[in-house]
C-alpha positions in Angstrom: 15.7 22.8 -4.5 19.4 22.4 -5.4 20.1 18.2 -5.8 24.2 17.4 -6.1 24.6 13.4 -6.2 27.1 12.5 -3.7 28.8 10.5 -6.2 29.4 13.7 -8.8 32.9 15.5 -9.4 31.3 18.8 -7.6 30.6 16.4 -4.5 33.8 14.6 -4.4 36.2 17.6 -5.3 36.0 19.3 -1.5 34.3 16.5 0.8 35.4 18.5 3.8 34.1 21.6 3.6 30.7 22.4 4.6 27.6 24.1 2.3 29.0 27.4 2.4 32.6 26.2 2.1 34.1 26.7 5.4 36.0 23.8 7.4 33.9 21.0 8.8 32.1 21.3 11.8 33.1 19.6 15.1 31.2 16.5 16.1 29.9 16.1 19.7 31.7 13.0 21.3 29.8 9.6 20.8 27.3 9.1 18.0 25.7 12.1 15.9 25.3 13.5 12.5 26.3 16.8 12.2 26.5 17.3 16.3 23.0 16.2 16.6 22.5 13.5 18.7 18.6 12.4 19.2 17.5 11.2 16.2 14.7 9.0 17.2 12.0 6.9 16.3 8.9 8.2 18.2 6.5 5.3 18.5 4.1 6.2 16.3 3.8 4.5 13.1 5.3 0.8 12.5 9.0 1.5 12.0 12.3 -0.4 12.2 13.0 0.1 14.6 10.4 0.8 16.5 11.2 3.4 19.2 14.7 5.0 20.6 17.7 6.1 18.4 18.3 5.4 14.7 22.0 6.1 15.0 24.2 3.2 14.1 28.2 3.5 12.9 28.8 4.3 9.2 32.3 3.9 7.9 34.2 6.5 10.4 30.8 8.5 11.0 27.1 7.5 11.9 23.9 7.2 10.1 20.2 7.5 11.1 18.5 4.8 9.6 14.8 3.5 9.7 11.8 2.1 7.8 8.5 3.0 7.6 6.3 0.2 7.4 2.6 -0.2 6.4 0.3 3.1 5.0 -0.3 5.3 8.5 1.8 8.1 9.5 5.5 7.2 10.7 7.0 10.2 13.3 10.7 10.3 13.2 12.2 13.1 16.0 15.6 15.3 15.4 16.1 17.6 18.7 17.8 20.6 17.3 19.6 21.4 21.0 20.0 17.5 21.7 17.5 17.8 24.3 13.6 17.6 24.5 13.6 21.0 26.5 16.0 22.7 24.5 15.2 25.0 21.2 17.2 26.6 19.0 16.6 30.1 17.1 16.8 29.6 13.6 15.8 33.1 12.1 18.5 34.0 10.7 19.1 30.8 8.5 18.6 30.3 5.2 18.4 26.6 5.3 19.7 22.9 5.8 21.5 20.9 3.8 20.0 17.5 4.2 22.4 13.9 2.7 19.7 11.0 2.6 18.1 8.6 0.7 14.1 7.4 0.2 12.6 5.0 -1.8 9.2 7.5 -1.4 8.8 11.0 -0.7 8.5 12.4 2.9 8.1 15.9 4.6 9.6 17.6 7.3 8.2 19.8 9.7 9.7 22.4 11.8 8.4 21.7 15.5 8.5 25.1 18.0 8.6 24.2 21.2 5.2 26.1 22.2 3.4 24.0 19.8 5.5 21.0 19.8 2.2 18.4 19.6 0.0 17.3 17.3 0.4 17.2 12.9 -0.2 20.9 12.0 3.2 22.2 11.4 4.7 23.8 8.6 6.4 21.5 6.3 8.2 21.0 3.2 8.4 17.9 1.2 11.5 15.8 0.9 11.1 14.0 -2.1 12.5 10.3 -3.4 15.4 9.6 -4.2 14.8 6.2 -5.5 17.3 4.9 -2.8 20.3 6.7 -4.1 22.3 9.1 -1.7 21.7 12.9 -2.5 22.4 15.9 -0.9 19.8 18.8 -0.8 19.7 22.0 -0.1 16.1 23.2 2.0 15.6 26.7 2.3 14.1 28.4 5.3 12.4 30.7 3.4 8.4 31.0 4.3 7.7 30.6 0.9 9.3 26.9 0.6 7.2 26.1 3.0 3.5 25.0 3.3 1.0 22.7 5.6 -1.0 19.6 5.2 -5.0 19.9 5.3 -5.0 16.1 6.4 -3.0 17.3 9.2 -3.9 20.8 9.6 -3.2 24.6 9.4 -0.9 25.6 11.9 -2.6 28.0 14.3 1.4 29.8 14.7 3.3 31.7 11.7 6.4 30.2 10.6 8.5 33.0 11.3 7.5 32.2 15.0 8.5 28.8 14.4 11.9 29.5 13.2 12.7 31.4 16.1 12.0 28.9 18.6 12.8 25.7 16.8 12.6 22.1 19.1 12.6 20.0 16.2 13.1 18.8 12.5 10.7 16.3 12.4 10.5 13.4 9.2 6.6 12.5 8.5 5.7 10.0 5.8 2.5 8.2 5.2 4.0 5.0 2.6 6.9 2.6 3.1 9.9 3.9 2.9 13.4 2.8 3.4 15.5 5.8 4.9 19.2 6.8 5.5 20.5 10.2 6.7 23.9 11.1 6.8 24.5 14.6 7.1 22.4 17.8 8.2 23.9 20.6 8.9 22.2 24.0 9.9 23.2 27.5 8.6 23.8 29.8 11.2 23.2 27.3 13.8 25.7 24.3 15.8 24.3 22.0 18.4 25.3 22.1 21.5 27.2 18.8 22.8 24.9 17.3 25.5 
C-alpha cells in the first residue's frame, strides 16, 4: 500500500487535485467527505459517539470522527450512494484513497447490498497510524483482499461484491481513536441526496 504523509512536499505541492491528478471533486451541499454523506456509528460496539453521524466541521470541510471503546467489535457505516437502499458498481475501480488517522489498526469491509448483514465480508486491513494523518492508497484488487475466520468466509465472491457495493464499512476489535478526512472513489462519485 502506497502511505504519503499529509504533511510531505509531494502532499502539499498539489492539495487540489485528486489521486489521479484531475481537479477536485464537487461536494454535495451540507456536510460530507468526498460527497459521501452517511457516515455513521451503527450501534454496535461502545463508541463515541454512540449512534447517528460522525460528521462534524473541520477547518472549511468536515471530518468523521469516533472512538472505539472497550475490546468487542465497533461497526462504523459509510453508504457509498448516501442511502441505505442505494449501491453503487465499483468494478471498474482500482481503489480508494483513504486520509485518516488510528491509534490501532482496523479493517474495512466492502458490504453488497444482497449480503449487507452479518461479519463475513471481504476486508482489508487499515493499519495504525499512530495518530498521525496519512493518506493511503487501497486497491480493489481481489488479491488485496481477504476475510476473517472469527468473522467468517463470505459465502459471495468479491468480484460480486464490487459490483453491487452498499457500503465501506470500518470494523475494529481494540480502542481506537479515529479521524477521516478524505475518501475518494476511482471511477465512482456519489450522488447528492
Amino acid at each position: 500500500m502506497l502511505v504519503v504523509s499529509l504533511f510531505s512536499p509531494a502532499a502539499l505541492a498539489h492539495p487540489a487535485a485528486s489521486a489521479s491528478g484531475t481537479a477536485p471533486r464537487c461536494e454535495c451541499a451540507g456536510p460530507s467527505i468526498d460527497g459521501l454523506r452517511q457516515w455513521l456509528a451503527s450501534g454496535e460496539g461502545t463508541t463515541v459517539p454512540a449512534s447517528g453521524s460522525l460528521l462534524v466541521r473541520e477547518g472549511d470541510g468536515y471530518a468523521a470522527k469516533v472512538r472505539f471503546v472497550n475490546a468487542e467489535w465497533h461497526v462504523i457505516v459509510v453508504w457509498l450512494g448516501n442511502q441505505f437502499e442505494a449501491q453503487a458498481d465499483l468494478s471498474k475501480s482500482s481503489g480508494f484513497w483513504l486520509t485518516y488517522s488510528a491509534t490501532d489498526d482496523l479493517y474495512v469491509q466492502l458490504r453488497p447490498a444482497s449480503h449487507w448483514s452479518g461479519g463475513d465480508k471481504w476486508l482489508t486491513l487499515v493499519p495504525s497510524t499512530g495518530g498521525k494523518l496519512v493518506k493511503r492508497f487501497f486497491s480493489l484488487s481481489p488479491d488485496a483482499w481477504t476475510w476473517l475466520p472469527e468473522l467468517g468466509k463470505p459465502s459471495y465472491s468479491f468480484a460480486s461484491a464490487l459490483g453491487e457495493a452498499r457500503g465501506l464499512v470500518f470494523v475494529g476489535k481494540t480502542p481506537n481513536t479515529l479521524d477521516f478526512r478524505g475518501l475518494p472513489i476511482d471511477g465512482y462519485q456519489p450522488p447528492c441526496r
